[in-house]
C-alpha positions as CSV (number, residue, x, y, z in Angstrom):
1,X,0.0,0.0,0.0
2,X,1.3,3.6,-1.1
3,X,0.7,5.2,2.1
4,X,2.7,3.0,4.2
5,X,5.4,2.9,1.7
6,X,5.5,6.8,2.3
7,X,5.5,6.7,6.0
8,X,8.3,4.0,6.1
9,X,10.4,5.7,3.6
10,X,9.9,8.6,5.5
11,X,10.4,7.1,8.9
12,X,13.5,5.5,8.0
13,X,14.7,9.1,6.9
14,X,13.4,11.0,10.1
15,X,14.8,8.6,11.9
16,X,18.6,8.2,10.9
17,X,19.7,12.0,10.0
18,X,21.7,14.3,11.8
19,X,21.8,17.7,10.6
20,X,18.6,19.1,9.6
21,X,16.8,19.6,6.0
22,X,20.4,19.6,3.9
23,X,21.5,16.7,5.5
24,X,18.4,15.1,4.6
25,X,17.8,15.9,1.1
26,X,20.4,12.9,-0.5
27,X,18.6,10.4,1.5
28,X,15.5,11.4,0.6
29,X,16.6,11.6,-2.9
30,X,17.7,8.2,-3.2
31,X,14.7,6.5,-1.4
32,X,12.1,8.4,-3.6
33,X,14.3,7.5,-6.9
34,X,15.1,4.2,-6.4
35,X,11.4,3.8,-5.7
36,X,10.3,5.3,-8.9
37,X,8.6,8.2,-7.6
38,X,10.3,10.2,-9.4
39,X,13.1,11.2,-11.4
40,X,16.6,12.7,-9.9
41,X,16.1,16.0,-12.7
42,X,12.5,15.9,-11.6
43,X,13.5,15.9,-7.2
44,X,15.7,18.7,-7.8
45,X,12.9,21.0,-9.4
46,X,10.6,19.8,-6.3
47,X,13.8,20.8,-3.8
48,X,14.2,23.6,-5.6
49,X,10.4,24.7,-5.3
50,X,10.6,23.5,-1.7
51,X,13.3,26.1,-1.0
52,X,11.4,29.0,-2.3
53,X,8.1,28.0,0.1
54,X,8.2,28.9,3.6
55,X,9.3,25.8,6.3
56,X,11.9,23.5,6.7
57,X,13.1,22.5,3.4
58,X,13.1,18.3,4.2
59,X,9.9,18.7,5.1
60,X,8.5,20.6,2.0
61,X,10.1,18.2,-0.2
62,X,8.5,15.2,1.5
63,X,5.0,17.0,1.4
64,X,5.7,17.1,-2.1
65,X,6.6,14.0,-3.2
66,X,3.5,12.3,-0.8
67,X,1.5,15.0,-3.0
68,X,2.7,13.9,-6.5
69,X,2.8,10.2,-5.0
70,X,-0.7,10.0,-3.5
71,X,-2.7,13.0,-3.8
72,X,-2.7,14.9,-0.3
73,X,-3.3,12.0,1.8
74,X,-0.2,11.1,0.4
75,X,1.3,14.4,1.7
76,X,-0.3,14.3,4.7
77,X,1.4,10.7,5.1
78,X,4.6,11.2,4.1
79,X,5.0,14.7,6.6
80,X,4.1,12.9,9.6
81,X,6.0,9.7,8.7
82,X,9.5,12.8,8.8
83,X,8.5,14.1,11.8
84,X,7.0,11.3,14.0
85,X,10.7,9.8,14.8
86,X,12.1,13.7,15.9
87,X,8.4,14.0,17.8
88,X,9.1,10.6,19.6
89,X,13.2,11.3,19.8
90,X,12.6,15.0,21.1
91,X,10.0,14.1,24.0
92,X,13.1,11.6,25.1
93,X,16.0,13.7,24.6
94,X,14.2,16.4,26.7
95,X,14.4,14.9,29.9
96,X,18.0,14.2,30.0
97,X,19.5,17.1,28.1
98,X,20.9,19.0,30.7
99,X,22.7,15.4,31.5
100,X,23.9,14.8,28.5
101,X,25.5,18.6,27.6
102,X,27.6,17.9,31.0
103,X,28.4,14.3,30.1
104,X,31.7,13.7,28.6
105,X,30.8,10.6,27.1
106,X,28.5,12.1,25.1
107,X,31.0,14.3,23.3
108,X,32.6,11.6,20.9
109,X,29.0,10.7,20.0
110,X,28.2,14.7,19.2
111,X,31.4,14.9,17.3
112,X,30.5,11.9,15.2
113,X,27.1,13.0,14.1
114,X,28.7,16.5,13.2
115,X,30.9,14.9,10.7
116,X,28.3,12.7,9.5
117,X,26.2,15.6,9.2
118,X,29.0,17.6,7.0
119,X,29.4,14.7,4.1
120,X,25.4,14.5,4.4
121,X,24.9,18.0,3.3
122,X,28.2,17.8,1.0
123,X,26.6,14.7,-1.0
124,X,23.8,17.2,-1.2
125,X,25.6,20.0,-2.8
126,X,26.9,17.2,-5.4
127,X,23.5,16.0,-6.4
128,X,22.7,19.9,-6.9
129,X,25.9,20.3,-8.7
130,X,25.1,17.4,-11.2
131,X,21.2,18.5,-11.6
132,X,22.6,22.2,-12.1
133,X,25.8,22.8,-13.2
134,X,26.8,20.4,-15.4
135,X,25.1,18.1,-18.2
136,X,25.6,14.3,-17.5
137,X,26.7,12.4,-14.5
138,X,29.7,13.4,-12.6
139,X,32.5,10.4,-13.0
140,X,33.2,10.6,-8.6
141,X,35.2,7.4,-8.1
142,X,32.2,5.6,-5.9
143,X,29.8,5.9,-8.9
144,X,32.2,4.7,-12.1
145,X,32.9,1.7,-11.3
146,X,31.5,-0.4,-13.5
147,X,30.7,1.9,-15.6
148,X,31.9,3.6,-18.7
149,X,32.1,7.3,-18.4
150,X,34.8,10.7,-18.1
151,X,35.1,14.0,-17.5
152,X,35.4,14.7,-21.2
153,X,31.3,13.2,-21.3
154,X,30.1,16.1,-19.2
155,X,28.8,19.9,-21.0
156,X,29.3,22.5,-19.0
157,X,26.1,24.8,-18.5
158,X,27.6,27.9,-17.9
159,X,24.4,29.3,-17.2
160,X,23.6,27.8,-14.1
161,X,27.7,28.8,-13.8
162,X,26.8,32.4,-13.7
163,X,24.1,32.9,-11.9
164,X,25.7,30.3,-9.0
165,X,28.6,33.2,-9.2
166,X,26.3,36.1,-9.3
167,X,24.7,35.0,-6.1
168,X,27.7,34.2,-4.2
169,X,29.3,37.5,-4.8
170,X,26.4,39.6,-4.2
171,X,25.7,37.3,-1.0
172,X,29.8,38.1,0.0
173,X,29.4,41.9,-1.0
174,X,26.1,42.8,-0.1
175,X,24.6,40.3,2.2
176,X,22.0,39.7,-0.6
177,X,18.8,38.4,1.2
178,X,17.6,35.1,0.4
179,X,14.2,36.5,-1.0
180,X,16.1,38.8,-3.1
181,X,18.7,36.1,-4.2
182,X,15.6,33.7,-5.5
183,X,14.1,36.5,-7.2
184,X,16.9,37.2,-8.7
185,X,18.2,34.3,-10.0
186,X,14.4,33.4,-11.0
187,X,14.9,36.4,-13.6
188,X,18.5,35.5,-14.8
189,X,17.4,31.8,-15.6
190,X,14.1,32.8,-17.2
191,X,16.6,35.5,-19.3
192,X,19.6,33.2,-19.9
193,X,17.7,30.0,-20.8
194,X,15.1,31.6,-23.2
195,X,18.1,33.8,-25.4
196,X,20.6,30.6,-24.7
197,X,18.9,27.9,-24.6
198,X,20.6,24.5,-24.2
């Protein structure tokens, strides 16, 4: 049944990541795809849409893949199945927090999710790279072998290129907000891609 294939898939997610929505979004990226939800080019439009709507970016993209999955019950399924294990995690970790923050044992084990954490948002930033950046897979080490494939395969879109830079230099010069910096890019892309298309 679709719904509880949405609530475990979601479940599993909620219930193993460390590092809030970024951290999330190559988990949920796999489970959806390999599940034939949907496409990777077609989970980084929803991530992207998720990131322009107010709340927590995981949790927009799994309302929208329960949407496009089952309709809203669908949505309404796969929210609560990201949330329920942080619900049932939080109302533990509550009781013994002030414990733990003054344990030292518990240091090693803070330490480890943090660096989990950093190649969880890192893999992110490579799916993004490869949906946004560049045309064609990205020949990493862990996902040639086996298969045929180079750097020489890839095109280049400069266009997501430039407005990537444009953002990061207004961002380090001006503080551009993120409003502004979606905005903005919405209007280089729709100007770029029309006059040079791919």
């Amino acid at each position: 049944m679709i719904y509880l294939e949405l609530f475990w898939a979601f479940c599993k997610i909620g219930a193993v990541t460390f590092g809030g929505g970024y951290a999330m979004i190559s988990l949920i990226q796999q489970e959806v795809v390999s599940r034939g939800w949907c496409t990777s080019a077609e989970f980084a439009d929803m991530v992207a849409i998720s990131q322009m709507t107010p709340g927590p970016i995981a949790l927009n993209t799994a309302t929208y893949v329960g949407k496009i999955t089952a309709g809203i019950p669908g949505a309404l399924t796969a929210t609560f199945g990201l949330i329920f294990p942080a619900l049932c995690l939080t109302s533990l970790v509550i009781f013994f927090l002030e414990q733990v923050k003054r344990s030292r044992a518990a240091e090693p084990f803070i330490r480890g999710i943090r660096s989990a954490a950093v190649g969880l948002i890192g893999a992110a930033v490579l799916f993004f790279m490869e949906n946004s950046l560049v045309d064609g897979e990205l020949p990493l080490y862990w996902k040639s072998i086996g298969k045929a494939g180079s750097w020489t395969d890839l095109s280049i879109l400069w266009q997501g290129i430039l407005i990537f830079a444009v953002i990061i230099i207004l961002k380090k010069t001006i503080n551009i907000k993120p409003f502004g910096a979606i905005l903005l890019s919405l209007g280089l892309g729709a100007a770029l891609y029309t006059f040079f298309p791919l």
